[in-house]
C-alpha positions as CSV (number, residue, x, y, z in Angstrom):
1,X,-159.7,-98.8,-98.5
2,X,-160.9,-97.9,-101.9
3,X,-158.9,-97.9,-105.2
4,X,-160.2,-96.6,-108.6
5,X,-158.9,-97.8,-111.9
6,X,-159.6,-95.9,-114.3
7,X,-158.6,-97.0,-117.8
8,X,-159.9,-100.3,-116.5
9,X,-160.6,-101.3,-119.9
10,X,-157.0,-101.4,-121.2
11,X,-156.1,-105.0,-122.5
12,X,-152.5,-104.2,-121.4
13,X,-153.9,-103.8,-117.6
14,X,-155.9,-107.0,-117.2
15,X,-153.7,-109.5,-115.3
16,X,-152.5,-106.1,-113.1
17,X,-156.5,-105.5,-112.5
18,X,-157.2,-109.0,-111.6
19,X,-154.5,-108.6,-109.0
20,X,-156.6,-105.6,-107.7
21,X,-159.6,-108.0,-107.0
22,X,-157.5,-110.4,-104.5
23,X,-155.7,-108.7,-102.7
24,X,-157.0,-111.0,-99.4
25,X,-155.8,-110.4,-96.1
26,X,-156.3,-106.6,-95.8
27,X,-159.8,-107.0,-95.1
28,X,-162.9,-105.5,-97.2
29,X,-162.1,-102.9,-99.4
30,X,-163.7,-101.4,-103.0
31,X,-162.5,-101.6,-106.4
32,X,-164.3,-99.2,-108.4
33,X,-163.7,-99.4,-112.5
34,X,-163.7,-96.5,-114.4
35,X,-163.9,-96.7,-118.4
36,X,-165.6,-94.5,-121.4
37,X,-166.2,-97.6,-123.0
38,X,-169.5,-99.1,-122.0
39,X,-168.7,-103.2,-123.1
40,X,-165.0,-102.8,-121.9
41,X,-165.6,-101.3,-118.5
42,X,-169.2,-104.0,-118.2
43,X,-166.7,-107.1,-119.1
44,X,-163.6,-106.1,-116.7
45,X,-166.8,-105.4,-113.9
46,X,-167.4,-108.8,-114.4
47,X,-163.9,-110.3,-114.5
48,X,-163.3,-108.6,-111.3
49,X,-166.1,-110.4,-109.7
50,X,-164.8,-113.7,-111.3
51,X,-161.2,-113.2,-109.6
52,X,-162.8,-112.2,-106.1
53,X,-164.9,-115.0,-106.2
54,X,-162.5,-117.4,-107.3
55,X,-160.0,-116.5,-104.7
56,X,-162.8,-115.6,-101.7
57,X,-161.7,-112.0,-101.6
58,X,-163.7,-109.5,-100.0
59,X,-163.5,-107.1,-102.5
60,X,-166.4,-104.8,-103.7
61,X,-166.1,-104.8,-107.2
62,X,-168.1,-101.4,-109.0
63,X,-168.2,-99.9,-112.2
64,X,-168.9,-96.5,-113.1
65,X,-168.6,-94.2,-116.2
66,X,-168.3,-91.1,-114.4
67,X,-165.0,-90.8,-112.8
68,X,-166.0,-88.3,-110.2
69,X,-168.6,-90.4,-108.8
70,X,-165.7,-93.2,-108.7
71,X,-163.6,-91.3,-107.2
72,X,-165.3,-90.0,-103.5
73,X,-163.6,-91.2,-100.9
74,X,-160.4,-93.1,-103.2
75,X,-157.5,-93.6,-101.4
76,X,-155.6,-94.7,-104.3
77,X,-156.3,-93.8,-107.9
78,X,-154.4,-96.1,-110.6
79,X,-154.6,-94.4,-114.1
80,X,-154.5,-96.8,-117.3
81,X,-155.8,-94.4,-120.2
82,X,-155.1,-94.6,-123.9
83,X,-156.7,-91.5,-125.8
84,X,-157.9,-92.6,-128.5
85,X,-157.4,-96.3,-128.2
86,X,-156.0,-98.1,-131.1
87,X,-157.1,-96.0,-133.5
88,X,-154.9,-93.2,-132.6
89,X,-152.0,-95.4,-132.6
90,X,-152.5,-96.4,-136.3
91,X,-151.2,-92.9,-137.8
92,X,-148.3,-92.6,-135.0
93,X,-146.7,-95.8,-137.2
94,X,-148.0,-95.2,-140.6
95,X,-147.5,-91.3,-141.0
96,X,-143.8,-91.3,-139.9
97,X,-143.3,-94.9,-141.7
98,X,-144.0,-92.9,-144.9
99,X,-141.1,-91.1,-144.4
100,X,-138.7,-93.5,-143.6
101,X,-138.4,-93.8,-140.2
102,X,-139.1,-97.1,-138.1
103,X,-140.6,-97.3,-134.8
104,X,-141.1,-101.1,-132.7
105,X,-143.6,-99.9,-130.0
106,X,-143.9,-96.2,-130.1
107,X,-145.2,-95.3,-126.6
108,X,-142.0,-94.9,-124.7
109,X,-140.0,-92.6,-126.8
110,X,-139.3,-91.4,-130.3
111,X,-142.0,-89.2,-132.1
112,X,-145.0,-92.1,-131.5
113,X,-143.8,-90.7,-127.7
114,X,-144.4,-87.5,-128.4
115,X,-147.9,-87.6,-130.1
116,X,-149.1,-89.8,-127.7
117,X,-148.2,-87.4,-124.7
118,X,-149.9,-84.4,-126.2
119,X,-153.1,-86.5,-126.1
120,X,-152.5,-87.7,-123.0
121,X,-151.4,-85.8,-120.8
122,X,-154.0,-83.1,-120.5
123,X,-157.0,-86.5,-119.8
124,X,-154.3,-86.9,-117.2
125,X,-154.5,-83.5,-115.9
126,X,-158.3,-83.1,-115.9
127,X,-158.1,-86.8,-114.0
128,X,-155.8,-85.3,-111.3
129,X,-157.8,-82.0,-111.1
130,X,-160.9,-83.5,-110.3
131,X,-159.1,-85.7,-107.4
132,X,-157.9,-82.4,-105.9
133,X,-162.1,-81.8,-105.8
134,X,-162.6,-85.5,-105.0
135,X,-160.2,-87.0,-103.0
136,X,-156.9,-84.3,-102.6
137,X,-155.1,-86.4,-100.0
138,X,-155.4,-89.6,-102.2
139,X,-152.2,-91.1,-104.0
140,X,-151.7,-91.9,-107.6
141,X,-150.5,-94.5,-109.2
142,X,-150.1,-93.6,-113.2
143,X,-149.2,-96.9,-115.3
144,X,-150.0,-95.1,-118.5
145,X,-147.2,-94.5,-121.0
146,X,-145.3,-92.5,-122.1
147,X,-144.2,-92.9,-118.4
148,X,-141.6,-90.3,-117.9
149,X,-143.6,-87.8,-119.7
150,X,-146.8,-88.5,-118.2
151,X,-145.2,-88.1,-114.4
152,X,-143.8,-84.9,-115.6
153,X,-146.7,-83.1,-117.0
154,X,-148.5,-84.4,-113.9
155,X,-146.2,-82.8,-111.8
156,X,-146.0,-79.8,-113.9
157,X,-150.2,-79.0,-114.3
158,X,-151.2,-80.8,-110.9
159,X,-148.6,-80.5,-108.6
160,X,-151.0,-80.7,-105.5
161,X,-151.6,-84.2,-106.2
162,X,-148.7,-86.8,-105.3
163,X,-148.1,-89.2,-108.2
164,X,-145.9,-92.2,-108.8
165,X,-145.3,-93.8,-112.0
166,X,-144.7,-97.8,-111.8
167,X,-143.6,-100.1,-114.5
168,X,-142.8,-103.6,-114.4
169,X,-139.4,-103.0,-116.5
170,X,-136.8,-103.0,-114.0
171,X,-138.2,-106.6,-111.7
172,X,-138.5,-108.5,-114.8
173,X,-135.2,-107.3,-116.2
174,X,-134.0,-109.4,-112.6
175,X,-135.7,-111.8,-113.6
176,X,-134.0,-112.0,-117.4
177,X,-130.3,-111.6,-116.1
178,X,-131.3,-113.9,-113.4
179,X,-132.3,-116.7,-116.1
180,X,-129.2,-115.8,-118.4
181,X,-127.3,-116.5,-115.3
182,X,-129.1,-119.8,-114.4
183,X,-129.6,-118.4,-110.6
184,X,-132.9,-117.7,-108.6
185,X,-134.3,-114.4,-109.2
186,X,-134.5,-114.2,-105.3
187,X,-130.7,-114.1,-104.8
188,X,-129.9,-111.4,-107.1
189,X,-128.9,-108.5,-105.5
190,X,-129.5,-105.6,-107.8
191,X,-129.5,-101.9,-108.0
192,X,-129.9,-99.3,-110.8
193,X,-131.7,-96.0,-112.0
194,X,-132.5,-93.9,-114.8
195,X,-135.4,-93.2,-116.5
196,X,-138.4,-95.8,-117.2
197,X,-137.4,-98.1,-119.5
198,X,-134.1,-96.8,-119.4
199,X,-132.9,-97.5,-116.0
200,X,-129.4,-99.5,-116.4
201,X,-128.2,-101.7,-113.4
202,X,-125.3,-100.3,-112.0
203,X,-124.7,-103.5,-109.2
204,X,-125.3,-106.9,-110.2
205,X,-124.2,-109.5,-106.7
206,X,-125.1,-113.6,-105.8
207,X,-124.4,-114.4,-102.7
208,X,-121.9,-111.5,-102.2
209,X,-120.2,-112.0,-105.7
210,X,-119.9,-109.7,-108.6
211,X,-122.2,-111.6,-110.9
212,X,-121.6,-108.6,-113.9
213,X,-118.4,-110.5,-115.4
214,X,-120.3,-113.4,-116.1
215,X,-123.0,-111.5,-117.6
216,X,-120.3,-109.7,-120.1
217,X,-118.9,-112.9,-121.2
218,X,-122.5,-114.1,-122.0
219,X,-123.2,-111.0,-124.1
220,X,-120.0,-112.0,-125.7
221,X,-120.3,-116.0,-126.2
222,X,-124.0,-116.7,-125.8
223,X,-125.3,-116.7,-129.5
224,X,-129.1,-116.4,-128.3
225,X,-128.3,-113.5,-126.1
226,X,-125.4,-112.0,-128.2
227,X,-128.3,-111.2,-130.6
228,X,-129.9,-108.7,-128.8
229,X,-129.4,-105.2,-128.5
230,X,-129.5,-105.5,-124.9
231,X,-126.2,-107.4,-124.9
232,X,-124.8,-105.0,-127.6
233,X,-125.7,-102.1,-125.1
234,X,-123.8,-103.8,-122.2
235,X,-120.8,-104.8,-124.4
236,X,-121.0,-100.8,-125.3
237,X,-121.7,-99.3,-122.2
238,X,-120.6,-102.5,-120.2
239,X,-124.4,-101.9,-118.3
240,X,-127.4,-104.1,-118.5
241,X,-130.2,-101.5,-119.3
242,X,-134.0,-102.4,-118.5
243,X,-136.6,-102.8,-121.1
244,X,-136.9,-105.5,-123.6
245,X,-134.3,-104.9,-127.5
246,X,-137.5,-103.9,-129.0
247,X,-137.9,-101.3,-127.3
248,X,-134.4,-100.6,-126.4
249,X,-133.7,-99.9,-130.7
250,X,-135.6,-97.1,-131.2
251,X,-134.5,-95.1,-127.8
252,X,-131.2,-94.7,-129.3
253,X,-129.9,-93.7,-132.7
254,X,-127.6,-96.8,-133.4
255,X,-129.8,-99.9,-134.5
256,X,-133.6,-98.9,-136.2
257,X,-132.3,-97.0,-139.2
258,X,-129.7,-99.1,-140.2
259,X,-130.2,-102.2,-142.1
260,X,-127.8,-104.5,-141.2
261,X,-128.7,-104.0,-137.7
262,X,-132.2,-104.3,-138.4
263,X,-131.6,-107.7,-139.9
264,X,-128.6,-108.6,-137.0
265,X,-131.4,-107.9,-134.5
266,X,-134.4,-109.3,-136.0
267,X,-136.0,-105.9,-135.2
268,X,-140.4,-105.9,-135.9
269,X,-140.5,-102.5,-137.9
270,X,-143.9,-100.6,-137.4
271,X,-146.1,-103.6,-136.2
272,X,-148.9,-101.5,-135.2
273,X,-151.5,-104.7,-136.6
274,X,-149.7,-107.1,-134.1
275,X,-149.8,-105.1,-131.7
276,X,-153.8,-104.3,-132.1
277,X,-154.2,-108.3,-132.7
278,X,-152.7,-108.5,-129.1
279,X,-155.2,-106.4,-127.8
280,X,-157.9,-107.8,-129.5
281,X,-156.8,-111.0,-128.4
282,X,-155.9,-110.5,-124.6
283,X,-159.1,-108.3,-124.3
284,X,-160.6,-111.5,-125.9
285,X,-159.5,-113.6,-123.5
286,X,-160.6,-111.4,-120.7
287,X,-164.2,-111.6,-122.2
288,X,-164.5,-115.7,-121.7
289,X,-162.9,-115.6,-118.6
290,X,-166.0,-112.8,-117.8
291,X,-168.4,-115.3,-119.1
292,X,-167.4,-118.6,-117.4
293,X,-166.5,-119.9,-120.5
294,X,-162.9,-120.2,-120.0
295,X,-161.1,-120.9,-115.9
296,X,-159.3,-117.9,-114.6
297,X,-156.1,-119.6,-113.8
298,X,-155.1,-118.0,-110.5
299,X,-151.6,-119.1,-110.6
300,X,-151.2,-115.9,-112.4
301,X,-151.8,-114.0,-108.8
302,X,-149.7,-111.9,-107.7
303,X,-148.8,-110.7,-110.5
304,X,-145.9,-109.0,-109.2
305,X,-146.6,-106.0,-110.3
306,X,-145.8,-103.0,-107.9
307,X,-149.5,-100.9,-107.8
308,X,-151.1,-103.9,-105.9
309,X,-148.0,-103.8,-103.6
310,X,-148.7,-101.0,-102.1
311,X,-152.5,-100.3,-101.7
312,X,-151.4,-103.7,-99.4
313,X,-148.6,-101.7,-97.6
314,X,-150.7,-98.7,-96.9
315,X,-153.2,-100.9,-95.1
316,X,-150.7,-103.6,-93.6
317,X,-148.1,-101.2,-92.9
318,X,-145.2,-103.9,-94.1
319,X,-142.6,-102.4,-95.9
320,X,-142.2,-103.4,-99.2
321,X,-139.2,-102.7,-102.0
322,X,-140.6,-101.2,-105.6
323,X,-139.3,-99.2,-108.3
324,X,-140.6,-95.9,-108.7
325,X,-140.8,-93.1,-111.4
326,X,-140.6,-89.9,-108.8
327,X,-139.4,-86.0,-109.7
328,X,-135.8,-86.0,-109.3
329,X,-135.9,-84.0,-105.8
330,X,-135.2,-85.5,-102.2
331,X,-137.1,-82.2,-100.9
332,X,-133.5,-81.6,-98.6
333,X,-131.9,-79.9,-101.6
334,X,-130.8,-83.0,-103.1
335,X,-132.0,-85.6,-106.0
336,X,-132.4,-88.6,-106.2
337,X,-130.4,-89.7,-109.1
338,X,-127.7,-87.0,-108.5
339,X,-125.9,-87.3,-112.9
340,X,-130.0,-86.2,-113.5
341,X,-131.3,-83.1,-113.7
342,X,-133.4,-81.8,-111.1
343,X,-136.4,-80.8,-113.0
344,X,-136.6,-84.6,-114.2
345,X,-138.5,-87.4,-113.3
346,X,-136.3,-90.5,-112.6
347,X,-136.9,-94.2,-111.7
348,X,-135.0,-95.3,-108.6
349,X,-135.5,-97.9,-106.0
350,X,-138.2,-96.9,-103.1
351,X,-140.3,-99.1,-100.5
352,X,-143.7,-98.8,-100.2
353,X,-144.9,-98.0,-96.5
354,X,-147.8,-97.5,-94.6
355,X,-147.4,-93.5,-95.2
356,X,-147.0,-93.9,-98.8
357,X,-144.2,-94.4,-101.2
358,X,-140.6,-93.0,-100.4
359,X,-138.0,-93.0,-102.8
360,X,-134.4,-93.9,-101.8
361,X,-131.0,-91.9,-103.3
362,X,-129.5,-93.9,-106.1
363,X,-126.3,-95.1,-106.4
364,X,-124.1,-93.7,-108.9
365,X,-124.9,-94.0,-112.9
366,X,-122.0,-94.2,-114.8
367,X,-121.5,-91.1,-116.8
368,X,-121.6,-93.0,-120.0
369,X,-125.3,-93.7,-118.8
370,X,-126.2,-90.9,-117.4
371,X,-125.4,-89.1,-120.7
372,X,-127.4,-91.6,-122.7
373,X,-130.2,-91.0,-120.4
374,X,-130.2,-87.1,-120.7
375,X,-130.6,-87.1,-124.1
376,X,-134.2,-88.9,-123.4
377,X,-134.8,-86.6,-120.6
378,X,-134.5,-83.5,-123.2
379,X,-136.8,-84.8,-125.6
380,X,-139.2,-85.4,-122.8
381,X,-138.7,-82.2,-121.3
382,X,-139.6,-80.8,-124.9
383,X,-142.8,-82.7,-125.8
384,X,-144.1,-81.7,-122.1
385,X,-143.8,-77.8,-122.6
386,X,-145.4,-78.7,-125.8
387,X,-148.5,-79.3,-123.9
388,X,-148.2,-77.3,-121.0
389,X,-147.1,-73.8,-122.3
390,X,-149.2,-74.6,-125.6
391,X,-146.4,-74.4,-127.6
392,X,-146.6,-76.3,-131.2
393,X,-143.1,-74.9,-132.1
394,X,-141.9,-77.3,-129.0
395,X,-143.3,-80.4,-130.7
396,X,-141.1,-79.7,-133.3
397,X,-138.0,-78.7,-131.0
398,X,-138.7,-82.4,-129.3
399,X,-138.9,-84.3,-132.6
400,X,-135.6,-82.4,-133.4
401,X,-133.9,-83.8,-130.6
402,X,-135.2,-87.4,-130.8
403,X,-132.3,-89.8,-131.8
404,X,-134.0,-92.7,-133.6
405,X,-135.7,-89.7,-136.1
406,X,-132.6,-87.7,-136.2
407,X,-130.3,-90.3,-137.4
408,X,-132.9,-91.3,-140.2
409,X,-133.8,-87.8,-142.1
410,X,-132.7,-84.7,-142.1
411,X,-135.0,-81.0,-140.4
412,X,-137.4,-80.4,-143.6
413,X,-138.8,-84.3,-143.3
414,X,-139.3,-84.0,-139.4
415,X,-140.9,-80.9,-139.8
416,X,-143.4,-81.7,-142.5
417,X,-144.2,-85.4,-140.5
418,X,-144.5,-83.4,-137.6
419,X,-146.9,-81.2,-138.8
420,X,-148.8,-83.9,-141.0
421,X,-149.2,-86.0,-137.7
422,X,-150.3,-83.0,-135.7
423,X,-153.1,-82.4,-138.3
424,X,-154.5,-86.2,-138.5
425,X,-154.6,-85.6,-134.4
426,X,-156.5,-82.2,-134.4
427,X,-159.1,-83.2,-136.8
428,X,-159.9,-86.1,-134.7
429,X,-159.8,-84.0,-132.0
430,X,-157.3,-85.5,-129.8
431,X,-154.7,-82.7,-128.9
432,X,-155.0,-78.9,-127.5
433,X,-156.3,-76.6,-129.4
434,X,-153.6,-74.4,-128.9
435,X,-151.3,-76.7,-130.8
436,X,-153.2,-76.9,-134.1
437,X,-152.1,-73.7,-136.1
């Protein structure tokens, strides 16, 4: 078995990465890190071979800067890539700050979304051609964000290579409504889908019981969690949604450009310096633990996250239950999410297997939901023709559509951010060309 990582570098991959190097009880296999940057990819080299040894793995840890050298022979391929790195995160706050509008993280969705996927998603595409060259029958497993977007322009340029998108959201969202509910996370029966970050929990059960009622009356009564826009969503749409309020605000029209709910919420507006101080400092961390100087604590491990999950499935054959971000066809005429369009990519439950990763037919989204839901789906279908049909005008058309940006200024501000954005970009030479003029 051999997985590559490439994006190995990214701060917000290490304790995923770590989890990579000890994986024990599948027997010898190869990690092999792939990064452009020469310190980033020599310190996570050496903080995989801190984790192996620490937890007497027999992993092959190697490092490489050319990614088709990485990838002979992968079986898996996990992508982790930010184009551009910090510095091409800096204008997607501060350009459409100027004009009014607020953004909390910017990578999901809302118009930091869309600039991020037109400098994304063709990396992504030139990663995925050269595993049809490299290794064609090998699966991957795309972490980066703009999730939804990525999985769709991978399906849409590269449709010969099988990919999966995985997030974290929906298990630690269990794990939230299983702490607001004071019961183990382990007897929580739950189902949902949607889109990443978006997927709302349709069936919450303990021990056979409708657990949902108590949750309502929390989002009611609780005064820590009555605060959140979480809770206001579920008193709303009377579904718990996935995805932390932060990011939850500026998916939606109703909190970000509105003051009072700004202040209600306690909503970080355009944090882009905490967020690079929480690179700098978790990459920071990852550097002492590199040099011995500071214990990797391997109580972290497993991290739970689903990628490690199933390179152990392919090679133990156990099945195991994930969430997975998957087009929105069954390939028997059907979908998967059935209130979802089929050209979509959706997040539903799946189980990992020893044949891969197979996706299971959700059960019904309430049409209140689902409706909430297709409204992302547009914008996303949008910003991905944008890059795949080389069309600037689509940009524009997605930006339109996006309902933080269109409840805080009117078509003539869009356009002109849109455009000043899409300039910054194309002189540092992040997007098509065919989207400059």
């Amino acid at each position: 078995m051999k997985v590559v990582v490439i994006g190995a570098g990214s701060a917000q991959f290490l304790i995923e990465l770590a989890d990579f190097c000890a994986l024990g009880g599948i027997g010898p296999y190869e990690v092999a890190m792939v990064d452009t940057d020469p310190h980033r990819l020599d310190v996570v080299e050496r903080l995989g071979r801190v984790v192996a040894d620490t937890t007497g793995t027999p992993v092959t840890v190697t490092a490489h800067h050319d990614r088709a050298t990485a990838l002979d022979g992968a079986a898996v391929v996990v992508t982790s890539i930010g184009v551009g790195m910090q510095d091409s995160i800096q204008p997607d706050f501060e350009i459409p700050a100027r004009f009014g509008l607020r953004q909390t993280v910017a990578d999901t969705m809302g118009i930091g979304a869309i600039i991020r996927i037109l400098r994304t998603a063709p990396v992504l595409a030139d990663i995925a051609t050269d595993m049809v060259e490299q290794c064609p029958e090998a699966l991957l497993l795309n972490v980066t964000n703009p999730m939804t977007m990525c999985c769709m322009a991978l399906e849409r340029m590269v449709p010969a290579i099988t990919t999966v998108g995985l997030c974290h959201s929906t298990w630690m969202t269990a794990e939230t409504v299983a702490e607001h509910l004071d019961i183990p996370v382990s007897e929580l029966d739950y189902a949902g889908a949607g889109v990443n970050h978006q997927v709302f929990i349709s069936r919450l059960e303990h021990r056979g019981e409708d657990v949902y009622p108590r949750l309502r009356q929390l989002a009611e009564t609780d005064p820590t969690f009555a605060a959140t826009v979480r809770a206001d969503l579920l008193r709303r749409t009377g579904y718990f949604v996935t995805e932390s309020s932060k990011h939850n605000s500026e998916y939606v029209p109703w909190y970000l450009p509105w003051d009072d709910q700004v202040e209600r919420f306690e909503l970080p507006v355009n944090p882009w310096e905490s967020r690079r101080a929480d690179n700098e400092n978790w990459f920071g961390y990852a550097e002492r633990v590199a040099d011995g100087s500071e214990p990797f604590p391997s109580g972290l491990l497993p991290s739970g996250e689903y990628a490690p999950q199933i390179v152990r499935s392919l090679v133990d054959g156990e099945s195991r239950p994930i969430y997975a971000n998957v087009p929105n066809r069954t390939g028997e005429g059907g979908r998967w999410v059935e209130e979802l369009p089929e050209w979509a990519v959706v997040e539903v439950p799946a189980t990992a297997e020893a044949d891969g990763v197979h996706p299971h037919v959700a059960e019904p989204i309430p049409p209140q939901c689902a409706a909430i839901n297709r409204r992302y789906l547009d914008v996303c279908d949008l910003a991905v023709r944008a890059v795949v049909e080389g069309r600037r005008d689509h940009v524009h058309h997605a930006a339109l559509l996006d309902p933080n940006a269109a409840a805080t200024m009117g078509p003539a501000s869009i356009e002109a951010m849109v455009n000043e954005l899409l300039d910054v970009h194309q002189q540092a030479r992040r997007i098509p060309e065919s989207l400059w003029q």
